[in-house]
Backbone bond lengths (Angstrom), bond angles and torsions (degrees), N, CA, C in turn:
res aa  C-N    CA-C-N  psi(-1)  N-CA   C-N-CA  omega(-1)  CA-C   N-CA-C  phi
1 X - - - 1.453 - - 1.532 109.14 -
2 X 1.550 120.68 148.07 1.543 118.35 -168.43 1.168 87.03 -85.89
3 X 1.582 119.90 150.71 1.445 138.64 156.83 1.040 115.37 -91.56
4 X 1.903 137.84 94.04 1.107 168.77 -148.02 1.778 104.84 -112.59
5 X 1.461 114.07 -33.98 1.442 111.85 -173.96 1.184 114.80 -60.86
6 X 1.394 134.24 -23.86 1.425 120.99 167.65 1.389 129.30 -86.05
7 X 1.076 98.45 6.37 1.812 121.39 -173.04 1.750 104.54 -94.45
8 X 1.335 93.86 153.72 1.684 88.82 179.39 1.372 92.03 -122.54
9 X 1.920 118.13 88.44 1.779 114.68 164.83 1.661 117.63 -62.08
10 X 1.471 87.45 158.82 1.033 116.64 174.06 1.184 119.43 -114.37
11 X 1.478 109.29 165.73 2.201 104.49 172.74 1.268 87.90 -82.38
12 X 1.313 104.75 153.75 1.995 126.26 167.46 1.427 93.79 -71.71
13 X 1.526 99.55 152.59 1.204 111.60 176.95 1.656 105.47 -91.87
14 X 1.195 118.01 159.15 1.922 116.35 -176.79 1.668 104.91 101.66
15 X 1.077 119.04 -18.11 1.627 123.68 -162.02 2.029 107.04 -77.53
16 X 0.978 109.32 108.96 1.415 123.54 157.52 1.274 109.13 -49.37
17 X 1.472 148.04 145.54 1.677 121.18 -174.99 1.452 82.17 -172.11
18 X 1.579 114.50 105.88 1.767 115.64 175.39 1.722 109.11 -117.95
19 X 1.114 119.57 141.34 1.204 118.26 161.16 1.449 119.51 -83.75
20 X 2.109 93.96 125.62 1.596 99.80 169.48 1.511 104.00 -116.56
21 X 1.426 102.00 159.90 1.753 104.57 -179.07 1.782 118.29 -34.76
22 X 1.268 142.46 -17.03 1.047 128.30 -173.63 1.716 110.63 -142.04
23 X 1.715 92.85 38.62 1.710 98.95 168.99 1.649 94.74 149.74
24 X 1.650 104.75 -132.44 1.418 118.58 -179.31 1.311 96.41 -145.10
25 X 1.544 113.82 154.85 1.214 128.90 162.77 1.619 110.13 -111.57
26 X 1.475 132.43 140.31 1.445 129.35 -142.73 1.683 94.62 -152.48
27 X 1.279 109.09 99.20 1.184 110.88 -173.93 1.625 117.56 -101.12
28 X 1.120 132.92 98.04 1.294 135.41 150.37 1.371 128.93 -51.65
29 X 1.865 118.94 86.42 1.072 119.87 144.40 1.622 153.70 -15.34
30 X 1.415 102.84 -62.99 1.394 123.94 179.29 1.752 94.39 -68.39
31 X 1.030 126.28 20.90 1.570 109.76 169.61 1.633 104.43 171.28
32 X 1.370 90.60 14.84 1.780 106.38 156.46 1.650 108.47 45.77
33 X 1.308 97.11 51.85 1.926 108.35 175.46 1.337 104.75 -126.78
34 X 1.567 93.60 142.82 2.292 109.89 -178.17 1.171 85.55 -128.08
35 X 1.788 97.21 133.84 1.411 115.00 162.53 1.197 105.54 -113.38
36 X 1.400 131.74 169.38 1.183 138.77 162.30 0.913 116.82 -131.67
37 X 1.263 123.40 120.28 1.672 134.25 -153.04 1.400 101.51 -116.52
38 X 1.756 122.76 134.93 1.411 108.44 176.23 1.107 132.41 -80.82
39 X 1.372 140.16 -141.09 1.324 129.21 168.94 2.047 114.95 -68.87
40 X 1.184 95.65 -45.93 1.637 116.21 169.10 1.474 101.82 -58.23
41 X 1.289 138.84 -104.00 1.318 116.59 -178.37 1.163 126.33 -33.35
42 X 0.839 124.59 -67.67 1.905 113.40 167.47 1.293 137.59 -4.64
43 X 1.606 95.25 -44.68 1.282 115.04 -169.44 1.838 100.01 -89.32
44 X 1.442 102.02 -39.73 1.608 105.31 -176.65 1.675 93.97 -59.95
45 X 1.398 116.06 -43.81 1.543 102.01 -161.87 1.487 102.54 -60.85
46 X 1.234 125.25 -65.03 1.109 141.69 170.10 1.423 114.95 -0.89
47 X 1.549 113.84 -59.55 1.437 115.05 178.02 1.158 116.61 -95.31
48 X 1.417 128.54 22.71 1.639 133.25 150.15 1.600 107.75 -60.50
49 X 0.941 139.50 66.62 1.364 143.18 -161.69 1.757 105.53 -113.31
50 X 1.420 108.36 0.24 1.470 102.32 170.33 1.620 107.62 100.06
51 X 1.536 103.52 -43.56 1.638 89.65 175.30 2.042 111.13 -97.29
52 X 0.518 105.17 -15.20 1.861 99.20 176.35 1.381 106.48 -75.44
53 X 1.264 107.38 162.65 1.559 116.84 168.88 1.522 116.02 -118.55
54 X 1.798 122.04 -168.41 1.794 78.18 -166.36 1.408 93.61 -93.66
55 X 1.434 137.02 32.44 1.546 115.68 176.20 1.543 91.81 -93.61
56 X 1.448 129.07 -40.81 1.534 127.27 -173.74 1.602 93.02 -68.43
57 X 1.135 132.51 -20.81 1.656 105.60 173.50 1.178 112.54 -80.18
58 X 1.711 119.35 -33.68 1.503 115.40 164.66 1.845 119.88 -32.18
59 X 1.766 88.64 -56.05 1.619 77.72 -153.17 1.278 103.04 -64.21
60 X 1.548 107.99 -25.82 1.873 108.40 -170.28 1.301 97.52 -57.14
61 X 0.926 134.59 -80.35 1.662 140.41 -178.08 1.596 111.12 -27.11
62 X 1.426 120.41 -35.55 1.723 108.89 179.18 1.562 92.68 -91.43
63 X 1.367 129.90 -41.21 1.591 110.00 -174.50 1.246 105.98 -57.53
64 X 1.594 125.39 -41.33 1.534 125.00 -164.95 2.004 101.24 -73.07
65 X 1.190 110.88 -16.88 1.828 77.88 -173.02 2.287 72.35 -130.68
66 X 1.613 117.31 41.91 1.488 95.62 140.17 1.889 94.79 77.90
67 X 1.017 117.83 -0.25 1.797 101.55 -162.39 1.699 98.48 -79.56
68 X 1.467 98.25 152.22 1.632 106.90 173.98 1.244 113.76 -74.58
69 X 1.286 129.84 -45.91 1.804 123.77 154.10 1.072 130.78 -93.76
70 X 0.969 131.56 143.14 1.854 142.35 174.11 1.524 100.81 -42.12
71 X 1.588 128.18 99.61 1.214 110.11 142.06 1.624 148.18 -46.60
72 X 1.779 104.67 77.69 1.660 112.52 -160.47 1.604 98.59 -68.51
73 X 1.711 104.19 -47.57 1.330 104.78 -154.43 1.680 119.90 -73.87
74 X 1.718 91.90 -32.55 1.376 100.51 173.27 1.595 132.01 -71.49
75 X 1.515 101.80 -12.46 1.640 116.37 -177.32 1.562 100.72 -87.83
76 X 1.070 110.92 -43.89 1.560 109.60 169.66 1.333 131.83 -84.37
77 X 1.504 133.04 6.82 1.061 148.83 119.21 1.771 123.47 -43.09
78 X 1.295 108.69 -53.87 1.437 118.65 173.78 1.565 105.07 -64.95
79 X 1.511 134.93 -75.50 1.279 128.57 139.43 1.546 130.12 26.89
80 X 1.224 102.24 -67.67 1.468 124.38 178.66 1.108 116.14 -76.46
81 X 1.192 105.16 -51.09 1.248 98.16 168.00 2.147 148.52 -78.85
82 X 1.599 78.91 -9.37 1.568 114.19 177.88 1.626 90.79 -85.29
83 X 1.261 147.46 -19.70 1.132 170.19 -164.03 1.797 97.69 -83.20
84 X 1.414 97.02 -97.75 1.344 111.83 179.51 1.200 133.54 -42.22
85 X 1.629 105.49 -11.11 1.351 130.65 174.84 1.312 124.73 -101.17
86 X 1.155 108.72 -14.66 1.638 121.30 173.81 1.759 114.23 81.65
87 X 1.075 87.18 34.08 1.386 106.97 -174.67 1.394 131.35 -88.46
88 X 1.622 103.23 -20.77 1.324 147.59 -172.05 1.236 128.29 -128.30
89 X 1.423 149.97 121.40 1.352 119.65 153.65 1.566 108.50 -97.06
């Protein structure tokens, strides 16, 4: 699995990215792929904004939905996979 947590992602540039009631749908042109991201990813993509890294997206993500621990493992799972997908640089 890529190790993304010390990295500060970004959204890819080219990305179509609409909000539907239960997340985003994120359409890649350049190779004609739709994801549908839920409310939780969404929100992780969302704060790929270039300056966080993935532990500051962790904490944003447990302060924003209230959690008692920092989702580390699950933000960098999502990460990776927003990664492998070109979803991210």
């Amino acid at each position: 699995m890529q190790d993304v947590s010390s990295e500060h992602p970004q959204i890819a540039e080219g990305l179509d990215i609409n909000e539907v009631d239960d997340g985003l749908v994120v359409y890649q042109e350049s190779i004609e792929r739709v994801h549908h991201l839920n409310p939780t990813a969404s929100v992780v993509l969302q704060l790929c904004d270039g300056r966080r890294d993935g532990a500051e997206i962790a904490a944003a993500v447990g302060a924003l939905f209230g959690l008692e621990a920092v989702p580390h493992e699950e933000v960098e799972s999502c990460l990776s996979r927003f990664a492998r997908e070109g979803l991210i640089r």
